[in-house]
PyMOL Python script that loads the backbone (N, CA, C, O; Angstrom):
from pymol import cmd

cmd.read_pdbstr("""\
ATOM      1  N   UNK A   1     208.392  57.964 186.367  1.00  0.00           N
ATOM      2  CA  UNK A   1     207.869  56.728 185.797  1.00  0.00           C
ATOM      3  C   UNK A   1     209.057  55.900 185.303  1.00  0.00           C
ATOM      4  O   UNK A   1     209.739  56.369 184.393  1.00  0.00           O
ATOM      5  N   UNK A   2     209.418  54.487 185.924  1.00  0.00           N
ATOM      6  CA  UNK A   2     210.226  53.594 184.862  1.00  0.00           C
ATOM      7  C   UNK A   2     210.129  53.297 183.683  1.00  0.00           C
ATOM      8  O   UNK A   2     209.176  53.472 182.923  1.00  0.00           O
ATOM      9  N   UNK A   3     211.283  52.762 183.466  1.00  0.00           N
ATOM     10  CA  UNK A   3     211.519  52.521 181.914  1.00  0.00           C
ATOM     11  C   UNK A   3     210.251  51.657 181.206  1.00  0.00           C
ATOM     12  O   UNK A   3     209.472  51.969 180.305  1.00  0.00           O
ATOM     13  N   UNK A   4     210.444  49.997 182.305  1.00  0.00           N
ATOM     14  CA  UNK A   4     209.193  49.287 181.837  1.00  0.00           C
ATOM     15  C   UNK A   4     207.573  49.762 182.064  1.00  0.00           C
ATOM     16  O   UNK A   4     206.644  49.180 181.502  1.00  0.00           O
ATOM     17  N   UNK A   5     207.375  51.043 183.081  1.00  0.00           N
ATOM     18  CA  UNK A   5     206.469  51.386 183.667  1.00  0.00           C
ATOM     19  C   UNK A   5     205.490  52.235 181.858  1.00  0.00           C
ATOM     20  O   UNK A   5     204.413  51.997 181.313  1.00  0.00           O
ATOM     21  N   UNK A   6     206.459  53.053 181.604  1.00  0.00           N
ATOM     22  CA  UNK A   6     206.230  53.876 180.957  1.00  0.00           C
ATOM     23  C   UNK A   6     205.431  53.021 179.011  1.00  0.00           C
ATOM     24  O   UNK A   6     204.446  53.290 178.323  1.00  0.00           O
ATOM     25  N   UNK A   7     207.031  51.590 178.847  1.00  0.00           N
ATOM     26  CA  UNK A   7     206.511  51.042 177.859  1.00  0.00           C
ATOM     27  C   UNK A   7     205.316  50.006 177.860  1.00  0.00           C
ATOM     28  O   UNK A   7     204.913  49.388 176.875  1.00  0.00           O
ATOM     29  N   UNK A   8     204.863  49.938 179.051  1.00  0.00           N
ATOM     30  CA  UNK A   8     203.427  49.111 179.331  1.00  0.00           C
ATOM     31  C   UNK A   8     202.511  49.978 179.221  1.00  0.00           C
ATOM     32  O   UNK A   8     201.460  49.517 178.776  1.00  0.00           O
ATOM     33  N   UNK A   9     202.511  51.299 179.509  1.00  0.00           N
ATOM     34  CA  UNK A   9     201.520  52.006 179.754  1.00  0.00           C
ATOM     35  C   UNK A   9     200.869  52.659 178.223  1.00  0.00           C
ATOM     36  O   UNK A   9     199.865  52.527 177.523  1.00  0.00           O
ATOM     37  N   UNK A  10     201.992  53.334 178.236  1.00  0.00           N
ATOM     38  CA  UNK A  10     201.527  54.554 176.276  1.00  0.00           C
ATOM     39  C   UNK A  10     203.183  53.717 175.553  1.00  0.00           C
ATOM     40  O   UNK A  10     204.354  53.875 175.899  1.00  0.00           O
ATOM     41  N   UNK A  11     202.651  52.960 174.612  1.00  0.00           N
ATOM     42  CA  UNK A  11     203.561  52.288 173.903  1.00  0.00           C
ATOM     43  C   UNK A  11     203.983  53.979 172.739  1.00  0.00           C
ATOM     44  O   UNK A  11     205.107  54.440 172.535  1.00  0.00           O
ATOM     45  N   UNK A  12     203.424  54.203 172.515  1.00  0.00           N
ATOM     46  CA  UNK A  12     203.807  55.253 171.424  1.00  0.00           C
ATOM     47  C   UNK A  12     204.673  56.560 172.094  1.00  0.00           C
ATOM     48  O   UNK A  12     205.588  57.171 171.543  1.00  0.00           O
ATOM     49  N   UNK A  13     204.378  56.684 172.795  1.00  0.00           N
ATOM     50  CA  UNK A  13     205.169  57.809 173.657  1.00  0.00           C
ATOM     51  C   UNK A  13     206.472  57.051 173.912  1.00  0.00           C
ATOM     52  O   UNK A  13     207.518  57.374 173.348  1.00  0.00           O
ATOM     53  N   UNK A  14     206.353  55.685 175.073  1.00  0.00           N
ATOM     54  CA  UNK A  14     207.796  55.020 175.028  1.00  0.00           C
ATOM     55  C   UNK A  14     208.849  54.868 173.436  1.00  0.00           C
ATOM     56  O   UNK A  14     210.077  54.946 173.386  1.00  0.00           O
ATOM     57  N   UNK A  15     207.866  54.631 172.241  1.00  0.00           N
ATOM     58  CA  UNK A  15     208.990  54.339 171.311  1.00  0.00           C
ATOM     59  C   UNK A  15     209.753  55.942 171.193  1.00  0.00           C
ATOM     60  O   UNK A  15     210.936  55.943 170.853  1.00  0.00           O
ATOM     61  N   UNK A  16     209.145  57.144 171.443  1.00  0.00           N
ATOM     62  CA  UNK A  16     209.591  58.310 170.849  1.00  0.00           C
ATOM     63  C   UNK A  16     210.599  58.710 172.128  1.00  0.00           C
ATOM     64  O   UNK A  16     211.422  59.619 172.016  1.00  0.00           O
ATOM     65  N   UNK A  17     210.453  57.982 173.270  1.00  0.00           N
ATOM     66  CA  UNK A  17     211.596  58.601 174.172  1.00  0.00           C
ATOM     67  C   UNK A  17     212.033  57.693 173.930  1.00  0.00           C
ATOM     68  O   UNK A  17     212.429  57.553 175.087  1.00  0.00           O
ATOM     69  N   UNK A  18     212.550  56.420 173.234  1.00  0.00           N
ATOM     70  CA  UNK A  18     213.840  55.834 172.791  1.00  0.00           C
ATOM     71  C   UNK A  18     214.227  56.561 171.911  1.00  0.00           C
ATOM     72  O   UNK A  18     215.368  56.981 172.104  1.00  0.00           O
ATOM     73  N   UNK A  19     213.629  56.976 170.784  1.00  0.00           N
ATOM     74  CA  UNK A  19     214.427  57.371 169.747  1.00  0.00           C
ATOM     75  C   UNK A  19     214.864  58.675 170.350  1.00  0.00           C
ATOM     76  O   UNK A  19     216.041  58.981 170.164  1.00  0.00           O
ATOM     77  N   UNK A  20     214.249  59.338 170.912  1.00  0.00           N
ATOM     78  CA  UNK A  20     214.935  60.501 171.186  1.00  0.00           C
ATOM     79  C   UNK A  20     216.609  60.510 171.760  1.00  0.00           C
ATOM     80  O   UNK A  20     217.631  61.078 171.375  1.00  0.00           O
ATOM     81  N   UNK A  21     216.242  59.457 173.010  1.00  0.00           N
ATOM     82  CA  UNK A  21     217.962  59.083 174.089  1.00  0.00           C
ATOM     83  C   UNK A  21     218.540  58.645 173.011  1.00  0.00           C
ATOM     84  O   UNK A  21     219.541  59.308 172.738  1.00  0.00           O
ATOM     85  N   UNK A  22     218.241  57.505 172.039  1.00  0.00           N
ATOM     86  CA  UNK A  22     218.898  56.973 170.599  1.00  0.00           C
ATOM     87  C   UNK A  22     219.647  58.236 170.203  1.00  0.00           C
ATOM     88  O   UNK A  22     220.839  58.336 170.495  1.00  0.00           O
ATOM     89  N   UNK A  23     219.007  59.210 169.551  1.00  0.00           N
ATOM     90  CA  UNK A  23     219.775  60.405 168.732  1.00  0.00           C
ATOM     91  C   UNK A  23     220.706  61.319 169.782  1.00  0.00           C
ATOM     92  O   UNK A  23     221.661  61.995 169.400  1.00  0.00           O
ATOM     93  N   UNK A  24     220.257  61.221 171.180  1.00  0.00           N
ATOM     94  CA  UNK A  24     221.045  62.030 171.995  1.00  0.00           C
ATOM     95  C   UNK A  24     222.337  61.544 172.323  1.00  0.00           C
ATOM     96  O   UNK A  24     223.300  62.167 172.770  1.00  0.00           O
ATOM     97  N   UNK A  25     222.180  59.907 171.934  1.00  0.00           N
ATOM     98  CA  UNK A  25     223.486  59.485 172.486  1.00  0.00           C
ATOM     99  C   UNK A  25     223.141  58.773 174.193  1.00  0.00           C
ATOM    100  O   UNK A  25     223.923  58.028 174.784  1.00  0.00           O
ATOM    101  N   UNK A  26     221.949  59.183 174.666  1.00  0.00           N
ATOM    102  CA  UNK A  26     221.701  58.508 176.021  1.00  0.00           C
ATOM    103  C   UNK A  26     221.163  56.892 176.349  1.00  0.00           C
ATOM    104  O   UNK A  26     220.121  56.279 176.582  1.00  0.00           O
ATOM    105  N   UNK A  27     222.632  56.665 176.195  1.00  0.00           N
ATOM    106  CA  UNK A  27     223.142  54.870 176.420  1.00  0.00           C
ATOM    107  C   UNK A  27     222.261  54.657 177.362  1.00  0.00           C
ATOM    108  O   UNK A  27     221.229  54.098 176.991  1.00  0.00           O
ATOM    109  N   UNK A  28     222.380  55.023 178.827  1.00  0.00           N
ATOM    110  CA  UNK A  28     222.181  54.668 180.298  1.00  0.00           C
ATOM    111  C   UNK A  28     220.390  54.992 179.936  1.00  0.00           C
ATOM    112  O   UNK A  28     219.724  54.407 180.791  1.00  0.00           O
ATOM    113  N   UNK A  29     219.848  55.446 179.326  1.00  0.00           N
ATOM    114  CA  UNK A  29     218.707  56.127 179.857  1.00  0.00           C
ATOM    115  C   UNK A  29     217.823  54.922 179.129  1.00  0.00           C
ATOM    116  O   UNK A  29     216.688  54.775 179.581  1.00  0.00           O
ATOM    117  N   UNK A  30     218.196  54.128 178.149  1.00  0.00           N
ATOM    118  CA  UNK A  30     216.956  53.484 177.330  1.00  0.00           C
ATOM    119  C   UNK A  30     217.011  52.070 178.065  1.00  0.00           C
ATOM    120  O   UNK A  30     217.904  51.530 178.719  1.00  0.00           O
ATOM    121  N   UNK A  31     215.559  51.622 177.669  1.00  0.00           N
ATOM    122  CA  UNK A  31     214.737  50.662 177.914  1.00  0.00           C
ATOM    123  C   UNK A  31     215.899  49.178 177.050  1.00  0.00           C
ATOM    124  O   UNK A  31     215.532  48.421 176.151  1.00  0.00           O
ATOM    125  N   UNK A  32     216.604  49.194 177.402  1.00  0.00           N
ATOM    126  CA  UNK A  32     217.356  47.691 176.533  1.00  0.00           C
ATOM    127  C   UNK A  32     216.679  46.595 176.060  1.00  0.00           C
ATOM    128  O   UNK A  32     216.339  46.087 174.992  1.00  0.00           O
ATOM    129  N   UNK A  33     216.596  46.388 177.421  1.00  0.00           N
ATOM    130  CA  UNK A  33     215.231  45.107 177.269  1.00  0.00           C
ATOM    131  C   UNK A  33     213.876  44.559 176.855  1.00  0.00           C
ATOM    132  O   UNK A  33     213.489  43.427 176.564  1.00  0.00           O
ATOM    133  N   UNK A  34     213.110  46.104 176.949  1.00  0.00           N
ATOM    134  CA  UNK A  34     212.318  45.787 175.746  1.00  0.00           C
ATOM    135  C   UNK A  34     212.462  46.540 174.482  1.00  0.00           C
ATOM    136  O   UNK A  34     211.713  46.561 173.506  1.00  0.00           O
ATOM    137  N   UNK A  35     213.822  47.289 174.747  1.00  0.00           N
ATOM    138  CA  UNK A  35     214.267  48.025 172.947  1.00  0.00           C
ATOM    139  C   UNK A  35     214.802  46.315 172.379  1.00  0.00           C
ATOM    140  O   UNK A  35     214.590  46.049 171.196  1.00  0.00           O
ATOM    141  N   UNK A  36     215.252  45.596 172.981  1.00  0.00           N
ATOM    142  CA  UNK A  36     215.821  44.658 172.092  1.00  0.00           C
ATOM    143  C   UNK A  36     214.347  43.854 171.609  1.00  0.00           C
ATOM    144  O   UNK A  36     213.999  43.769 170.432  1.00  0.00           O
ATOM    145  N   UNK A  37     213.520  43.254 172.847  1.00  0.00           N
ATOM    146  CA  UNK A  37     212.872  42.416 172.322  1.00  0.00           C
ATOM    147  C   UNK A  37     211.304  43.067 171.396  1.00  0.00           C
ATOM    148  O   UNK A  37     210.400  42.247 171.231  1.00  0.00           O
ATOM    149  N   UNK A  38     211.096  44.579 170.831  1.00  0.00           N
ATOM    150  CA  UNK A  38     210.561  45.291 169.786  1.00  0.00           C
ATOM    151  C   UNK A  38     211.517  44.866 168.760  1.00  0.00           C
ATOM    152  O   UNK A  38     211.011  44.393 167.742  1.00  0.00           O
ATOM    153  N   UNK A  39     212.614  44.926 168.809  1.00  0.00           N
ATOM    154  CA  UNK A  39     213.503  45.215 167.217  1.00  0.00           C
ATOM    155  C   UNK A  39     213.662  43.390 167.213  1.00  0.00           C
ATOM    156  O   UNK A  39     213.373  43.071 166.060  1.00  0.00           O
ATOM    157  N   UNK A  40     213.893  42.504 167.771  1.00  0.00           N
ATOM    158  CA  UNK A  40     213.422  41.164 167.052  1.00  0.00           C
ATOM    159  C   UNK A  40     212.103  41.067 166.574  1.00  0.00           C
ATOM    160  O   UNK A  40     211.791  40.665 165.453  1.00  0.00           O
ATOM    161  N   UNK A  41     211.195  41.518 167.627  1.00  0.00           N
ATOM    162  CA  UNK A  41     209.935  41.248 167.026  1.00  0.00           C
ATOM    163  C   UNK A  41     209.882  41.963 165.740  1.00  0.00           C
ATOM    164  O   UNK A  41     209.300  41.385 164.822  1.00  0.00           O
ATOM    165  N   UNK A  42     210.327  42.975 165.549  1.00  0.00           N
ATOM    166  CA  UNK A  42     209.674  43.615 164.052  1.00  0.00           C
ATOM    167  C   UNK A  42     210.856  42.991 162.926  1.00  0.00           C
ATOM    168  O   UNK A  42     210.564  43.128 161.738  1.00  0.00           O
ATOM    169  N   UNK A  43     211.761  42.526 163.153  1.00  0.00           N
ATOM    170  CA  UNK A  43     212.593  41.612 162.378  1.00  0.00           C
ATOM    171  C   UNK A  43     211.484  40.365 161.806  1.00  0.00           C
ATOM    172  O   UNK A  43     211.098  40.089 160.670  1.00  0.00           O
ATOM    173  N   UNK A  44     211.206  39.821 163.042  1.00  0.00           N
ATOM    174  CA  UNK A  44     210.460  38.484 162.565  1.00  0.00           C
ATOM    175  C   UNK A  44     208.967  38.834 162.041  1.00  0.00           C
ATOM    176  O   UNK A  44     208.318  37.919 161.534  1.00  0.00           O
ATOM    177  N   UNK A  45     208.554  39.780 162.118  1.00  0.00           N
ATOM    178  CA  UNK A  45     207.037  40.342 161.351  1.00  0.00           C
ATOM    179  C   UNK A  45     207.444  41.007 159.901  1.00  0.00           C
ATOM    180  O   UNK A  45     206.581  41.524 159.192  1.00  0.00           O
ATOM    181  N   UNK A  46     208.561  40.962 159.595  1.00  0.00           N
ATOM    182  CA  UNK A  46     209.213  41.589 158.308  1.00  0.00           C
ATOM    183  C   UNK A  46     209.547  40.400 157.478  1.00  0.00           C
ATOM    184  O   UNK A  46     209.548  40.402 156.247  1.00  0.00           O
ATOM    185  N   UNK A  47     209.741  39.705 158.000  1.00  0.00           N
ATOM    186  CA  UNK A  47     210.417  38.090 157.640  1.00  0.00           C
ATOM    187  C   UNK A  47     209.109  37.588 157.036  1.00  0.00           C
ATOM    188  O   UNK A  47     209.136  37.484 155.810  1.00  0.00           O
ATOM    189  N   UNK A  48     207.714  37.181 157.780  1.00  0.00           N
ATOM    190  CA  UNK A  48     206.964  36.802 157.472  1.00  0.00           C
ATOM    191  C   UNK A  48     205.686  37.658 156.679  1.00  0.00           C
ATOM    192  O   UNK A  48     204.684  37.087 156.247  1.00  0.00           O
ATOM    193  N   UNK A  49     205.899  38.957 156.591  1.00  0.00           N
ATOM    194  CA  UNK A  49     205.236  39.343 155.463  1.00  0.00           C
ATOM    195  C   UNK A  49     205.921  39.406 154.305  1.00  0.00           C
ATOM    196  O   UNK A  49     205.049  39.383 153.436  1.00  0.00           O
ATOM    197  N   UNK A  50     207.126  39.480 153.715  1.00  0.00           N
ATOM    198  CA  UNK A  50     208.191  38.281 152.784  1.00  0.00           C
ATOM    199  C   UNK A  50     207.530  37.163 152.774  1.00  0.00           C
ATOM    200  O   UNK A  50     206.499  37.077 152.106  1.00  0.00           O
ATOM    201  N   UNK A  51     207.934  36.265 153.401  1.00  0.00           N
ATOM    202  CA  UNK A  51     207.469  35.362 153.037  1.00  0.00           C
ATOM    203  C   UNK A  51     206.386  34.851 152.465  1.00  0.00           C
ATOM    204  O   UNK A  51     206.418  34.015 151.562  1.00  0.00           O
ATOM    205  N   UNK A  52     204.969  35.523 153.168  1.00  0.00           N
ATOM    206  CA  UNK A  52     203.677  36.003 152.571  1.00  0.00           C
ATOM    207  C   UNK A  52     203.401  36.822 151.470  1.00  0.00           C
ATOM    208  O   UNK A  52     202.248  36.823 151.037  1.00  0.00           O
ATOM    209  N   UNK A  53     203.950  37.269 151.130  1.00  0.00           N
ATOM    210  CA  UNK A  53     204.480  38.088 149.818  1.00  0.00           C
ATOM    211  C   UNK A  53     204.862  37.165 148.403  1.00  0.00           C
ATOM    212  O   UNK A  53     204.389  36.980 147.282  1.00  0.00           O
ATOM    213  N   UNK A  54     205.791  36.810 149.056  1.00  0.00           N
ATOM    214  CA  UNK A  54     206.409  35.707 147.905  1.00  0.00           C
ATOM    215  C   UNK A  54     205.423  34.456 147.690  1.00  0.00           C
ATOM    216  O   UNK A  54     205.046  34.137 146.563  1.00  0.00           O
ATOM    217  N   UNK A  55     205.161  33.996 148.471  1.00  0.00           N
ATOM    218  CA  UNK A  55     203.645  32.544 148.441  1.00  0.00           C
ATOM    219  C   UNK A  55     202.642  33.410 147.445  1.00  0.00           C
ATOM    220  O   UNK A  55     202.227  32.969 146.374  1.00  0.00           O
ATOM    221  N   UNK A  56     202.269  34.941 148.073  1.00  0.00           N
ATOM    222  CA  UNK A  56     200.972  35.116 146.839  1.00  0.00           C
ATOM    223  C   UNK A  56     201.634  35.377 145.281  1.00  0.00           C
ATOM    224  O   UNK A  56     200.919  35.312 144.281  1.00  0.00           O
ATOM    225  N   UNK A  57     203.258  35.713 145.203  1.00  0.00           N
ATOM    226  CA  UNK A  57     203.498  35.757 144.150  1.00  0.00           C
ATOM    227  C   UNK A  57     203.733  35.146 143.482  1.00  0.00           C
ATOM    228  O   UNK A  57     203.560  35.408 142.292  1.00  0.00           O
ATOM    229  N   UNK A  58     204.400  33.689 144.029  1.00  0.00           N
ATOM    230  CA  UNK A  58     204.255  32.247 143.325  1.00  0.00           C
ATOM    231  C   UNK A  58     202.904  31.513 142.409  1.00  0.00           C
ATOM    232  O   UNK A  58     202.816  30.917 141.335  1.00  0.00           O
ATOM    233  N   UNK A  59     202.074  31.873 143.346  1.00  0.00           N
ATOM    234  CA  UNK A  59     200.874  31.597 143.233  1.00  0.00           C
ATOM    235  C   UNK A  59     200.373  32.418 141.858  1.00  0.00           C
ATOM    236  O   UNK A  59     200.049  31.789 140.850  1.00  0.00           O
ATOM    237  N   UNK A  60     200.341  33.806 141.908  1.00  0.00           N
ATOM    238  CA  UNK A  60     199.918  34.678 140.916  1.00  0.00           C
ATOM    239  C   UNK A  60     200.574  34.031 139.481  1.00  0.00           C
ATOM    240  O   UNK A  60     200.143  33.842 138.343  1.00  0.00           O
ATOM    241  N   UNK A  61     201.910  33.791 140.214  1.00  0.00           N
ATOM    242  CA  UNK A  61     202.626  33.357 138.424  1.00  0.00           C
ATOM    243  C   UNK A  61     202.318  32.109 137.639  1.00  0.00           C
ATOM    244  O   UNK A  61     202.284  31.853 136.435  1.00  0.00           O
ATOM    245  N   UNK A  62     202.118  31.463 138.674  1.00  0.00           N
ATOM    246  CA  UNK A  62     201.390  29.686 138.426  1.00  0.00           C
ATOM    247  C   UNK A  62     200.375  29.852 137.708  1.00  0.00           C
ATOM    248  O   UNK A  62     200.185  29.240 136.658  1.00  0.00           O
ATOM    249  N   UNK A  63     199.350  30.983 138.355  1.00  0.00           N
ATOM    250  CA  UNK A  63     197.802  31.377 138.057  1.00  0.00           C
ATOM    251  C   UNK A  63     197.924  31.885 136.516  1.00  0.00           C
ATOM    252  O   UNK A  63     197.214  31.387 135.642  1.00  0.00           O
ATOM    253  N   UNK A  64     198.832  32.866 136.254  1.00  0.00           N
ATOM    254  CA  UNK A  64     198.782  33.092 134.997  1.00  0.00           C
ATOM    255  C   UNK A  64     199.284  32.557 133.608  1.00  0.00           C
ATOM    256  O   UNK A  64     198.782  32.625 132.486  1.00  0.00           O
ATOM    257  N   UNK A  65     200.457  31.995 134.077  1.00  0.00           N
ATOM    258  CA  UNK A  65     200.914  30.506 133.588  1.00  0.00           C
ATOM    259  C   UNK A  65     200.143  29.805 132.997  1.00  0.00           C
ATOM    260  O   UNK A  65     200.025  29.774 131.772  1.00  0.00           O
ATOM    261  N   UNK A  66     199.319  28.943 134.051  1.00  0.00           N
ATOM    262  CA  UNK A  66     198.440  27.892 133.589  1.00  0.00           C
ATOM    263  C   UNK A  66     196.782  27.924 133.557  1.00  0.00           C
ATOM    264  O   UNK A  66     196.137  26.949 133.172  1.00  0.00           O
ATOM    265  N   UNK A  67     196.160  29.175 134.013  1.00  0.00           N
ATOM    266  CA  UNK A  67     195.064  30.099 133.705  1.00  0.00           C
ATOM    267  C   UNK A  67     194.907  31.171 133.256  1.00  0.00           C
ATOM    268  O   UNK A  67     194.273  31.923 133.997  1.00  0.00           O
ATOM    269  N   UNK A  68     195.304  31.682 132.085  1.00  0.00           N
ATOM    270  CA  UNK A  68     195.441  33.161 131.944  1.00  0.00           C
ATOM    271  C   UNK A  68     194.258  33.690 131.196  1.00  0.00           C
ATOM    272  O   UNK A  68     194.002  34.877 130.996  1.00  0.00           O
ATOM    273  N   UNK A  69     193.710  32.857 130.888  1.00  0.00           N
ATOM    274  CA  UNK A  69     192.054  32.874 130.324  1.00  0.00           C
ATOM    275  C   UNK A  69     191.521  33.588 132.224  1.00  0.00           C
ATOM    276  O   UNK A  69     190.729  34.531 132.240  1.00  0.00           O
ATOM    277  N   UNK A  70     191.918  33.161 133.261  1.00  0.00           N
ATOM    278  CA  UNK A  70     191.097  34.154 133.984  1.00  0.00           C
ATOM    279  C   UNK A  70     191.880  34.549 134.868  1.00  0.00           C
ATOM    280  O   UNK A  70     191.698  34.243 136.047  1.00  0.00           O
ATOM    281  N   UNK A  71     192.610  35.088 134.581  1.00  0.00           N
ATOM    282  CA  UNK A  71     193.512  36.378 134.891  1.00  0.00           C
ATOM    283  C   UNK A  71     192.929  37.751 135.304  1.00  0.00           C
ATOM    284  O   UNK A  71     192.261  38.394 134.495  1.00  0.00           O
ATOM    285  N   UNK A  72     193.192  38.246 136.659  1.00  0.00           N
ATOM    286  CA  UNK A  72     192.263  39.207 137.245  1.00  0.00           C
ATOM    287  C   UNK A  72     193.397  40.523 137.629  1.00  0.00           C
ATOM    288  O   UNK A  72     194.613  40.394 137.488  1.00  0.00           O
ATOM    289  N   UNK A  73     192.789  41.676 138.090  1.00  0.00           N
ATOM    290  CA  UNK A  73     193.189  42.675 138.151  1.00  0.00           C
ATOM    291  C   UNK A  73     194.117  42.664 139.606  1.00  0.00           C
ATOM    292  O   UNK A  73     195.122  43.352 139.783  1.00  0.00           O
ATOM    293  N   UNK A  74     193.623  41.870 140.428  1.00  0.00           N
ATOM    294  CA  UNK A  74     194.476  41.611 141.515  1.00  0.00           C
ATOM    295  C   UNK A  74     195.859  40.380 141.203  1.00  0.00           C
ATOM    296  O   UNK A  74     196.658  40.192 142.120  1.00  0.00           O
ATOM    297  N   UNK A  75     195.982  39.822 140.235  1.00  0.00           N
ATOM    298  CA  UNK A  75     197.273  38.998 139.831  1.00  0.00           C
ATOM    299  C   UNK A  75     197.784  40.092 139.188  1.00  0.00           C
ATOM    300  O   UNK A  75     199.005  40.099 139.341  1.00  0.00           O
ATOM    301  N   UNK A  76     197.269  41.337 138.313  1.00  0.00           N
ATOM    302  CA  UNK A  76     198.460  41.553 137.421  1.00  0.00           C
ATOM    303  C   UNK A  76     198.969  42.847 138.310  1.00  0.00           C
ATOM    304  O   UNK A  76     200.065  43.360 138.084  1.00  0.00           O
ATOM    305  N   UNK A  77     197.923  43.420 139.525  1.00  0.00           N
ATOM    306  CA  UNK A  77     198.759  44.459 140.345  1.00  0.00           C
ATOM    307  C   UNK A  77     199.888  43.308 141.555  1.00  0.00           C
ATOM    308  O   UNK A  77     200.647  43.945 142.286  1.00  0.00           O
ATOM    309  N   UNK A  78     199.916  42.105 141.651  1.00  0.00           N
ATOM    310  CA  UNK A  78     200.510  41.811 142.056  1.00  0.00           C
ATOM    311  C   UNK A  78     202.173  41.496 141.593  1.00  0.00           C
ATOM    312  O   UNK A  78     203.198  41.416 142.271  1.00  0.00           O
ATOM    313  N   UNK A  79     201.879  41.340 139.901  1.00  0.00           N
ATOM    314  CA  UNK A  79     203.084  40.924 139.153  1.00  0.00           C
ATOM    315  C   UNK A  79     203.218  42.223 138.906  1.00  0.00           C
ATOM    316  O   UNK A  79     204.439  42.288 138.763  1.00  0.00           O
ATOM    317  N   UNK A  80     202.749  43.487 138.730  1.00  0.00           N
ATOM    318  CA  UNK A  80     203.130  44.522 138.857  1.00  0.00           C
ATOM    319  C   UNK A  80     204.013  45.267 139.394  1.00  0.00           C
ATOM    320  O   UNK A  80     204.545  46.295 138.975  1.00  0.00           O
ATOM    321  N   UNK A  81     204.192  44.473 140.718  1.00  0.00           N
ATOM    322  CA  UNK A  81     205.433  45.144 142.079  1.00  0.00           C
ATOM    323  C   UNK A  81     206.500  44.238 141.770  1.00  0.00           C
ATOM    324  O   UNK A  81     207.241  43.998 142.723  1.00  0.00           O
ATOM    325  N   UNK A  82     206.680  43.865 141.053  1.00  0.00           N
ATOM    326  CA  UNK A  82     207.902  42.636 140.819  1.00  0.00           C
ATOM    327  C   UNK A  82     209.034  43.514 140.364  1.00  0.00           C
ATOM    328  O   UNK A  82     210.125  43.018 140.084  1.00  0.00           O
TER     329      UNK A  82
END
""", "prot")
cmd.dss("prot")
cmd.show_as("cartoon", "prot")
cmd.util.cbc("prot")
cmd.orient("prot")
């Protein structure tokens, strides 16, 4: 089975024979092309749950700021992770 054959087919099996050639040292054997374009993608899905992160925490602090008369259990587990 090819490289791309294999990561179209069972995505979960393909990531574990990268990591495997990864730890072996087997340069020649991995998928490059879609090892590169997984590791941007999960760059830019990391980026934007940050970013989504920070918007609800802005928000939470505003909320308690200038409403704290109704201040809920989901703002203060959010200012919680701070």
């Amino acid at each position: 089975m090819g490289k791309a054959a294999l990561y179209d087919q069972d995505f979960l099996k393909w990531t574990q024979q990268q990591a495997e050639y990864l730890r072996k040292g087997c340069w020649a054997d991995l998928d490059g092309e879609n090892l590169l374009e997984e590791l941007e993608a999960l760059g830019r899905s990391e980026e934007r749950e940050l970013a989504s992160y920070l918007q609800v925490l802005r928000m939470h602090m505003l909320k308690c700021q200038y409403q704290p008369e109704r201040r809920t259990k989901s703002w203060n587990h959010t200012l919680s992770n701070c």
